[in-house]
C-alpha positions in Angstrom: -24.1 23.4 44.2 -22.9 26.7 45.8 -24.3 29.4 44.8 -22.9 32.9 45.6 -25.7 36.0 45.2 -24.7 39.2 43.1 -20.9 38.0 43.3 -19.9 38.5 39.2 -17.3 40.6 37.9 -18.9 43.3 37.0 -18.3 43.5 33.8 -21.2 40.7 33.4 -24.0 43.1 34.6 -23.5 46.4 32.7 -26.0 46.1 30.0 -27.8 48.4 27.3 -30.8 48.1 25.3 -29.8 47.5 21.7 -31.2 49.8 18.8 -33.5 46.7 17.9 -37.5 46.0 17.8 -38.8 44.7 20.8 -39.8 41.1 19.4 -41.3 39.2 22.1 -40.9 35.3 20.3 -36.9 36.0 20.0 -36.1 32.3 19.2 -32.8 31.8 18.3 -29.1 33.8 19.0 -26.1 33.7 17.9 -22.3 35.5 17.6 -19.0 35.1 16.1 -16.1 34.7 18.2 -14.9 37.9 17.8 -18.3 39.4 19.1 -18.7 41.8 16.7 -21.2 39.9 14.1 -24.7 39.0 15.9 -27.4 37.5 14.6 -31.0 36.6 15.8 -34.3 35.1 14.7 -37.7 35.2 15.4 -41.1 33.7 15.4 -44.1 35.8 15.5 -46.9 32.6 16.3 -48.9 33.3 13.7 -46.7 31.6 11.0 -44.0 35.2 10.2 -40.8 35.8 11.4 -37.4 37.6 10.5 -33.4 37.6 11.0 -31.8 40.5 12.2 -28.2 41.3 12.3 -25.8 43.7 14.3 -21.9 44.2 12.7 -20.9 46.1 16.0 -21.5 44.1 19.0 -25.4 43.8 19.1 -25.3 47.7 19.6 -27.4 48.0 16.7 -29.8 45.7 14.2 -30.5 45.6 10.7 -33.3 43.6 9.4 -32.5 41.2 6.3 -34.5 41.4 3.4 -37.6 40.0 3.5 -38.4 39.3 -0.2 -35.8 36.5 -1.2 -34.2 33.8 1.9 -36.9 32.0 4.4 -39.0 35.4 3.9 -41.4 36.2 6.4 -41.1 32.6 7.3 -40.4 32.4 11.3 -36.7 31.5 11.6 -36.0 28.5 14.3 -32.5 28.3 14.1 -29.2 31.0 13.2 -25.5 30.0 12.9 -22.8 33.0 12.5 -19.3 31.8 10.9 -16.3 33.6 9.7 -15.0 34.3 6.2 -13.7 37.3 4.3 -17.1 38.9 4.8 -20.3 38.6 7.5 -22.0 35.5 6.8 -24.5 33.2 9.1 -26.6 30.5 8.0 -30.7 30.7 8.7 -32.7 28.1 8.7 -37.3 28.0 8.9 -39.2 25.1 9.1 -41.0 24.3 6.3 -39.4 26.3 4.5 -35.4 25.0 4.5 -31.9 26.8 4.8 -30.5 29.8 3.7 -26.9 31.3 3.5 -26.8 35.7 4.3 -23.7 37.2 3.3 -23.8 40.9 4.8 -23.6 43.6 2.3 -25.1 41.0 -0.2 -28.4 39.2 0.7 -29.4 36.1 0.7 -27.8 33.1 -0.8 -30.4 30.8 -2.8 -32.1 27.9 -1.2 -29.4 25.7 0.3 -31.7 23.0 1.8 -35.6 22.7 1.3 -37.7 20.9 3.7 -39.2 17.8 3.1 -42.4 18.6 3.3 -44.5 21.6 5.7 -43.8 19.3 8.5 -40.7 18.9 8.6 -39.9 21.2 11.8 -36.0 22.7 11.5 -35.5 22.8 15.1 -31.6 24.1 15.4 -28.4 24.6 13.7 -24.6 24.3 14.4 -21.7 25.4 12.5 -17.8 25.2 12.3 -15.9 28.0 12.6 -15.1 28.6 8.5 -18.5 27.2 8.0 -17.1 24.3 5.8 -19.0 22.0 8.6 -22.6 22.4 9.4 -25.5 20.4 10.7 -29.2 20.7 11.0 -32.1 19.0 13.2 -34.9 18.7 12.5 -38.2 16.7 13.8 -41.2 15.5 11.1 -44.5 16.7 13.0 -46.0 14.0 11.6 -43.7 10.8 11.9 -41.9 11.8 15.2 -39.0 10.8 13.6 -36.0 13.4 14.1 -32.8 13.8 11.4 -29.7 15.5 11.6 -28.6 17.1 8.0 -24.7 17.9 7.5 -22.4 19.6 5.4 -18.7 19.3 5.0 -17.7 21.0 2.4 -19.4 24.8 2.9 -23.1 23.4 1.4 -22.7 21.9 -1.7 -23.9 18.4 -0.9 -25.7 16.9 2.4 -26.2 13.7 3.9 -28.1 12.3 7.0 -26.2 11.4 9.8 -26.9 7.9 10.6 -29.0 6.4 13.2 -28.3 6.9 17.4 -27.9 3.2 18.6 -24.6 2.6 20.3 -23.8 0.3 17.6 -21.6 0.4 14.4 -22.9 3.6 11.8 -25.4 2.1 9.3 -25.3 3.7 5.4 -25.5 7.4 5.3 -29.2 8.6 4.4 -30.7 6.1 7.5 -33.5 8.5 9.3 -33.3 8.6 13.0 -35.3 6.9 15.2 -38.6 8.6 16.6 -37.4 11.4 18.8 -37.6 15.1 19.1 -34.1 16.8 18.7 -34.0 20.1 20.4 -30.5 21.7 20.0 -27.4 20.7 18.2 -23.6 22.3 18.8 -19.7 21.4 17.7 -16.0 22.0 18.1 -14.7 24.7 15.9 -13.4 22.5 13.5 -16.9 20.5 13.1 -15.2 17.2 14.0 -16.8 16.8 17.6 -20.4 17.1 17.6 -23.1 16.8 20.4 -27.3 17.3 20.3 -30.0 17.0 22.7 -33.6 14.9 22.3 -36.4 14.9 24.4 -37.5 11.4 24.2 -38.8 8.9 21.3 -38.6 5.0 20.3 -35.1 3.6 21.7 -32.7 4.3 22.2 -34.8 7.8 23.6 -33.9 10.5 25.1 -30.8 12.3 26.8 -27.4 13.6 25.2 -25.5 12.1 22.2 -21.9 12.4 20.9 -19.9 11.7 18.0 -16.4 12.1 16.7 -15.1 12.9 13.0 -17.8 14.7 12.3 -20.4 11.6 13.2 -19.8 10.8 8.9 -18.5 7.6 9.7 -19.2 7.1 13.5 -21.8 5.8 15.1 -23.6 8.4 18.0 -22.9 7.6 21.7 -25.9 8.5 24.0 -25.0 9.8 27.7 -27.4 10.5 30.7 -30.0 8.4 29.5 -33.5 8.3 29.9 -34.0 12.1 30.7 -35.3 14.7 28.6 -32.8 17.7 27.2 -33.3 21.3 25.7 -30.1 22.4 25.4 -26.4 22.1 24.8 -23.4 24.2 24.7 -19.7 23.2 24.3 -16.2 24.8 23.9 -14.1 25.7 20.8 -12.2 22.4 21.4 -15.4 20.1 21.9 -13.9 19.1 25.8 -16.3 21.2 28.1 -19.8 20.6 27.0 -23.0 22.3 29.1 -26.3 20.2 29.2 -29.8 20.9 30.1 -31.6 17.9 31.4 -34.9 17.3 33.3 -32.6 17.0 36.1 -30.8 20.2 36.0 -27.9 21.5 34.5 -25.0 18.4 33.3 -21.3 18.9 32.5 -18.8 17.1 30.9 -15.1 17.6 31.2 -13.9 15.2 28.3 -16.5 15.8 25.8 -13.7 15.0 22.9 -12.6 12.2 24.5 -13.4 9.6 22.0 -11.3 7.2 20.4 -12.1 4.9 17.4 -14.4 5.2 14.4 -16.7 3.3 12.2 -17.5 0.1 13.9 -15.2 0.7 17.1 -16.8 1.6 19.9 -16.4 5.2 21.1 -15.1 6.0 24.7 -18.0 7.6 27.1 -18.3 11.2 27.2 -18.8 11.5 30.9 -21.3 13.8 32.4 -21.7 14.7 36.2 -24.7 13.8 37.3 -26.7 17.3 37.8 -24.7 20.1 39.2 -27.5 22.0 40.3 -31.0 21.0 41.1 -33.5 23.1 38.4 -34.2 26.1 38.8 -37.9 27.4 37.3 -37.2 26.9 33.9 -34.3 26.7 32.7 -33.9 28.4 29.2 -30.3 28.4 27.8 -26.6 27.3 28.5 -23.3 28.8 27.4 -20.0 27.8 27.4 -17.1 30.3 26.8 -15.1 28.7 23.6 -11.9 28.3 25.9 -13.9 26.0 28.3 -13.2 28.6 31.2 -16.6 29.8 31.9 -19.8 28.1 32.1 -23.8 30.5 31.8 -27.1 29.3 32.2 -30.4 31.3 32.4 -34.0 31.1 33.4 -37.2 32.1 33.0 -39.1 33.5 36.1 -36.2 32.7 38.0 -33.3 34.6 39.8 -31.8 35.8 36.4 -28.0 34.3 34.9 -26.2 31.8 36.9 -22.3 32.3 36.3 -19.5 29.7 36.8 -15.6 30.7 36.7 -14.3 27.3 38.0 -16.1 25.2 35.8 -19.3 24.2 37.9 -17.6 23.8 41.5 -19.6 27.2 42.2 -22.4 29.9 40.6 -23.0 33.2 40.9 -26.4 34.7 40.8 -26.1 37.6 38.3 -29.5 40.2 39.0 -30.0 43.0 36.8 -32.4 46.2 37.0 -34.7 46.5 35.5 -36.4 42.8 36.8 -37.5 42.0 33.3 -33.5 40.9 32.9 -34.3 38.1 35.8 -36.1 36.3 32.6 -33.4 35.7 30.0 -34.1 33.3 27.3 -31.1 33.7 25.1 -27.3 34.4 25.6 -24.4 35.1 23.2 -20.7 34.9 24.5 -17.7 36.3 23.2 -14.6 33.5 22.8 -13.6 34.5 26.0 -16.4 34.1 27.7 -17.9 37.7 28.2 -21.0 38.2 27.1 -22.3 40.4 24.8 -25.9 39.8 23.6 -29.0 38.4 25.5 -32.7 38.9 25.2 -35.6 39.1 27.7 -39.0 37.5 28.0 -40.3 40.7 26.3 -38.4 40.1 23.2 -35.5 43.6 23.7 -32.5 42.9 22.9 -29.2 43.8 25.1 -25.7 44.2 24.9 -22.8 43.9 27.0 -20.2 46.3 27.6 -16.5 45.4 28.2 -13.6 47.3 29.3 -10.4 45.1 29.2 -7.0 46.4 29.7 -4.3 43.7 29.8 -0.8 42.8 28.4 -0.5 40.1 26.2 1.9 37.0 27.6 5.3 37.5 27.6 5.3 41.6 27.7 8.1 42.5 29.7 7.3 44.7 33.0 10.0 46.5 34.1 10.7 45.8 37.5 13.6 45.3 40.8 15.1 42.3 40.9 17.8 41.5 43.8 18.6 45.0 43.7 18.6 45.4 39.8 16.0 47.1 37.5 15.4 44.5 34.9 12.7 43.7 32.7 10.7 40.7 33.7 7.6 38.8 31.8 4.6 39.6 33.3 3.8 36.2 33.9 6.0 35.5 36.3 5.3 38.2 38.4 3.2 38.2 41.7 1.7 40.0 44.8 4.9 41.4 45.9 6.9 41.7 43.2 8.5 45.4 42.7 7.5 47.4 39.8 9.0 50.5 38.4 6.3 53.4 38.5 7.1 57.0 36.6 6.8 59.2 39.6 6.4 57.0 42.8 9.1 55.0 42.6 9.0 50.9 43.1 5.6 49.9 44.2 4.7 46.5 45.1 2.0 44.4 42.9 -1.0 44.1 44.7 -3.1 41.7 42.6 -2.3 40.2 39.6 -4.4 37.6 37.2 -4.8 36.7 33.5 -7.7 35.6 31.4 -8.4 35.0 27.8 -9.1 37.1 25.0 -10.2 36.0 20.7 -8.0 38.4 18.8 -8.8 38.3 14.6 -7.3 38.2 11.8 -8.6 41.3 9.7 -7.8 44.2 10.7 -11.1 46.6 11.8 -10.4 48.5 14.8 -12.2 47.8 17.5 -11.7 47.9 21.7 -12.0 44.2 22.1 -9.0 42.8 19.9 -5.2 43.0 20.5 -2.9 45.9 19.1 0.8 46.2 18.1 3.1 48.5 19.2 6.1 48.8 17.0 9.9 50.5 17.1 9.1 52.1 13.8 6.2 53.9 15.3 6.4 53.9 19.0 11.2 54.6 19.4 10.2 53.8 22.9 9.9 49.7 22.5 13.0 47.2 22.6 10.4 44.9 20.8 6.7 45.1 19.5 3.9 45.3 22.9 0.7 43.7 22.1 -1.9 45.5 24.4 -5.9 44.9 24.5 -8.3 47.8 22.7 -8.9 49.5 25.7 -4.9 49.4 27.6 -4.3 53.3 27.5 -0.6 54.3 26.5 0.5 57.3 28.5 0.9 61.0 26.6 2.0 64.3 27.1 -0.8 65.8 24.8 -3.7 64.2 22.9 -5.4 65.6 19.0 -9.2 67.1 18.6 -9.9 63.8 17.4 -8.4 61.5 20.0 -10.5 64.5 23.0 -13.8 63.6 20.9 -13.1 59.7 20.3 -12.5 59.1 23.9 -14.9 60.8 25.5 -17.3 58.9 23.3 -15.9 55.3 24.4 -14.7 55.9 27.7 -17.4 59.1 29.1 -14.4 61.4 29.8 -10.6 62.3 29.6 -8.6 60.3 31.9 -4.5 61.6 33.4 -2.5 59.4 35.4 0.8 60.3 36.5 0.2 63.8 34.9 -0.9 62.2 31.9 -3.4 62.1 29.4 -4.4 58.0 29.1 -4.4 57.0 25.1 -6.6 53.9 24.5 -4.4 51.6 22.0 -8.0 51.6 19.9 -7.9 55.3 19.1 -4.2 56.0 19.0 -3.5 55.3 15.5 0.0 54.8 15.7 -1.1 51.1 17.3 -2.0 48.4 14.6 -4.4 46.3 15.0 -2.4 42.7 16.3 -3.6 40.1 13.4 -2.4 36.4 14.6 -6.0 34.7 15.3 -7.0 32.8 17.8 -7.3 32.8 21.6 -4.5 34.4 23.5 -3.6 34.7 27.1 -3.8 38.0 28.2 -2.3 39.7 32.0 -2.6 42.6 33.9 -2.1 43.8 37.8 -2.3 46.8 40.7 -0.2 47.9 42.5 -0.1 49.2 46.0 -2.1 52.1 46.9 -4.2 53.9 49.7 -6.3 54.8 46.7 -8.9 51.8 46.0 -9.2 53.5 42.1 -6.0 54.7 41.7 -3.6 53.8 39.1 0.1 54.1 38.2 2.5 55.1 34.9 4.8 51.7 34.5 7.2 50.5 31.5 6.0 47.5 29.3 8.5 46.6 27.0 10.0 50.3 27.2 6.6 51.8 27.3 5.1 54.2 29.2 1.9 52.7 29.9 -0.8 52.6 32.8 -1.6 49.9 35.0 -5.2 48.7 36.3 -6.4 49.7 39.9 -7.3 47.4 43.0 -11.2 48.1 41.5 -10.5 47.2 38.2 -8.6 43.9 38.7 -10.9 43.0 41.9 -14.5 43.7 40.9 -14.6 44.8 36.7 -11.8 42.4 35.3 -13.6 39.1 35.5 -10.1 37.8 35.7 -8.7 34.7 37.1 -6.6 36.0 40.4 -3.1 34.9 41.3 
C-alpha cells in the first residue's frame, strides 16, 4: 500500500463540532444520500441508550422521544432511507425494531426480539426502505440470523443458512457465528455481511444476489475474522475489514444464477493494507469512487480516490480526531458526519462549485467564439472571460454529486437556471448550490444570507458573486440521482484568482487554481 501523509483535498479536513451531547459509547451512524438526514445511536454500558437525529447535515441533533420506540434501550444499529418525509429504522437488542418518522415519532414495534439475548448487532436498508435486513447473534446459542423485509416491514423471514450450497426453506437459523455488520445495493437486491467466526462454514465475508430470498450465501476470504463492511449504491465496490487488514472487491454484483445455481465468486484482493491499530470503520462513496477507513489510536482517516491503488493519511487538530470510530458519507463521497473516541460529534463542510455535464462554455475554436460542452474541454483550451479576454484552461476535472428529488434549498444539490427567469440562457444551466452567478447589485437579504454561508461578500470581475442557493430566481434542479458534475481555472499569476465566463449565455464565475487543486476533491484531467 502507498500511503501519502496530509495529501486530501481539503475539503475532507474542515470539520465542526456539531450542536450534539458529547456521548462517549456512540455506536452506530448513519446518513441519507443527500446528506442532509443523519442519524446516530448510542449505548451508555449500563443497559440506556438513545437515537438522535440532525435534518441539516449533522449541524445540529434532536433527541427522539424517549417514552415510546426502543426507549432508553441502548440502540446497536440505525438505517436512514428516503420517503416523502425523514424516516430511519432503529433497532436495540432485546428489545427489537422500530420505524422514526421525523415530525411524527415512533412507529410501533416492528420486530421484537426473541428473547433478552437475542443481541441486534446491525442493520441495512434499501434506498425507499421497501428492503431491509437485520443481524443479529443469540448470547446464548452462538447462533447468528439475518431478518429481512421486502415489502417496507409488514412481514419477515430468515434468510437461509451460509453453506455454499443450494438455499434451504426460509425460516432455517444460521449456523453458530457472530455477525458483526450487514450492508446492500440501493435497490436491496445485492447484499453482503461480516462474521467473526462460528461452526462451519465460519468466518470471513458473505454475498448474495436477489435479495439472498432465494439464493444461497457465498462466503469469500475465508477463515479470517471481519468487523465491518461497506459497499456502493450499485453493490460492485464493497470495502471489508478483516483480521488481515482492509479487503476490496471490484465485482461485488457479479453473480449470476439463483436458487440451486451456484453463484459466481465475489472476488476480494487479498489485504490492501497491512492493519493499522485498530481498525474501526469503512466507507465507500455510493458511486464506488472513493474508498474511507478509520482507526482508533492510530494516524486518524485513511482516504482512497483511485479505489485502493493509494491512501492518504487525513490528520486533524485537535488529536482527539486521530481516533474516529464512525463515518457518514454523502453519495458522492464527501463526508459529512464522524464521531470521536470521546463520543462529539462533527460535521463536514463542503463548498462545491461545478457545472453540470453538458453546460456549454463559451469558448475560441479555430478562430471562432462558439460554445462548447464543458466536457470536452482541456488544459489549453480558450475560454471567453468578461474583461480579460481569452484565457487558457489551466486545470480542469469532474466528480460526482446526489442531486434530490424534493425541492428544499440547500448548497449541496443542483439548481436550474431558466429563460423565463434568467433572458440570458439559450437553454436551462444546471449549477451546484454553491456556483456563484455574477451581478451588478445584490438585496439586504442576499448581503445577510451570504455572509452567513460563505464568511463574506465576494466581486469578481467587478462583481458581486450570487451563490445559485440564495438567488431565488434559481430552482432547485429535481431529476434524482447521481450526476456528473465539471468545473476548471484558468490561467493566472494569481494562485486564488478567478474569472467572469459565459455558461450557456451566463455570466458566471469560474473556480481558481486553489480551488480545483487543493479544495475540489476532484478527479483532474
Amino acid at each position: 500500500m502507498s500511503v501519502v501523509p496530509n495529501t486530501a483535498p481539503t475539503v475532507y479536513v474542515s470539520w465542526t463540532s456539531a450542536q450534539a451531547p458529547a456521548i462517549t459509547t456512540v455506536t452506530t451512524l448513519a446518513i441519507y444520500s443527500d446528506g442532509l438526514l443523519v442519524v446516530f445511536g448510542t449505548n451508555s454500558g449500563s443497559g440506556a441508550g438513545s437515537t438522535y437525529f440532525s435534518t441539516n447535515g449533522g449541524i445540529s441533533y434532536t433527541q427522539t422521544t424517549t417514552g415510546s420506540g426502543p426507549g432508553t434501550n441502548p440502540i446497536n444499529g440505525v438505517a436512514v432511507f428516503y420517503s416523502t418525509t425523514n424516516r430511519f429504522y432503529a433497532v436495540s437488542p432485546g428489545v427489537g425494531l422500530y420505524r422514526y418518522i421525523v415530525g411524527t415519532g415512533w412507529s410501533s414495534q416492528l420486530i421484537s426480539s426473541v428473547s433478552n439475548t437475542d443481541q441486534f448487532t446491525s442493520i441495512a436498508t434499501s434506498t425507499n426502505g421497501n428492503s431491509t435486513f437485520i443481524t443479529s447473534t443469540n448470547a446464548s446459542s452462538g447462533q447468528g440470523t439475518i431478518t429481512y423485509s421486502v415489502d417496507g416491514g409488514s412481514t419477515w423471514l430468515n434468510f437461509p443458512r451460509l453453506d455454499d450450497g443450494p438455499a434451504p426453506a426460509a425460516g432455517t437459523v444460521i449456523q453458530a457465528m457472530v455477525i458483526t455488520s450487514i450492508c446492500c445495493d440501493s435497490t436491496g437486491q445485492y447484499v453482503f455481511f461480516t462474521c467473526t467466526g462460528g461452526s462451519a462454514p465460519g468466518a470471513g465475508i458473505y454475498s448474495s444476489a436477489a435479495g439472498g430470498a432465494s439464493n444461497y450465501w457465498h462466503r469469500s476470504v475465508s477463515a479470517l475474522s471481519f468487523s465491518r463492511v461497506s459497499c456502493s449504491s450499485n453493490g460492485n465496490v464493497v470495502l471489508a475489514i478483516g483480521s488481515g487488514g482492509v479487503y476490496l472487491s471490484t465485482n461485488g454484483n457479479a453473480h449470476t444464477g439463483s436458487g440451486g445455481t451456484a453463484l459466481s465468486t465475489a472476488t476480494f484482493a487479498s489485504a490492501i493494507t497491512s492493519t493499522p491499530v485498530n481498525i474501526l470503520s469503512c466507507s465507500v462513496s455510493q458511486d464506488g469512487t472513493k474508498l474511507f477507513f478509520t482507526t482508533l489510536n492510530g494516524t486518524g482517516i485513511y482516504y482512497s480516490p483511485d479505489l485502493g491503488t493509494t491512501w492518504r493519511i487525513i490528520s486533524f487538530t485537535p488529536n482527539t480526531l486521530s481516533e474516529v470510530s464512525n463515518l457518514a458519507l454523502r453519495v458522492d463521497g464527501y463526508p459529512v458526519s464522524l464521531v470521536d473516541k470521546t463520543g462529539t460529534v462533527y460535521y463536514g463542510t463542503t463548498t462545491v462549485l461545478c457545472f453540470k455535464e453538458d453546460t456549454k462554455i463559451l469558448c475560441l475554436v479555430d478562430g471562432k467564439e462558439s460554445y462548447v460542452p464543458i466536457q470536452t474541454m482541456k488544459p489549453g483550451t480558450l475560454v471567453k472571460t468578461s474583461l480579460d479576454g481569452y484565457k487558457k484552461v489551466d486545470t480542469i476535472g469532474s466528480s460526482k454529486i446526489y442531486n434530490p428529488a424534493h425541492t428544499i434549498r440547500g448548497k449541496n444539490r443542483l439548481y436550474k437556471c431558466t429563460k423565463t427567469n434568467y433572458p440570458e440562457v439559450f437553454e436551462d444551466l444546471v449549477i451546484t448550490g454553491c456556483h456563484s452567478i455574477l451581478v451588478d447589485d445584490i438585496t439586504d437579504t442576499q448581503r445577510k444570507d451570504i455572509t452567513e454561508l460563505a464568511g463574506r461578500i465576494f466581486v469578481t470581475d467587478n462583481k458581486y458573486r450570487l451563490m445559485a442557493c440564495i438567488d431565488e430566481r434559481a430552482e432547485p434542479y429535481t431529476e434524482e440521482g447521481i450526476h456528473t458534475i465539471w468545473h476548471f481555472a484558468l490561467e493566472n499569476d494569481n494562485y486564488y484568482y478567478n474569472y467572469g465566463v459565459y455558461a450557456n449565455g451566463l455570466l458566471v464565475e469560474t473556480s481558481s487554481k486553489r480551488m480545483m487543486k487543493e479544495l475540489s476533491g476532484m478527479q483532474l484531467v
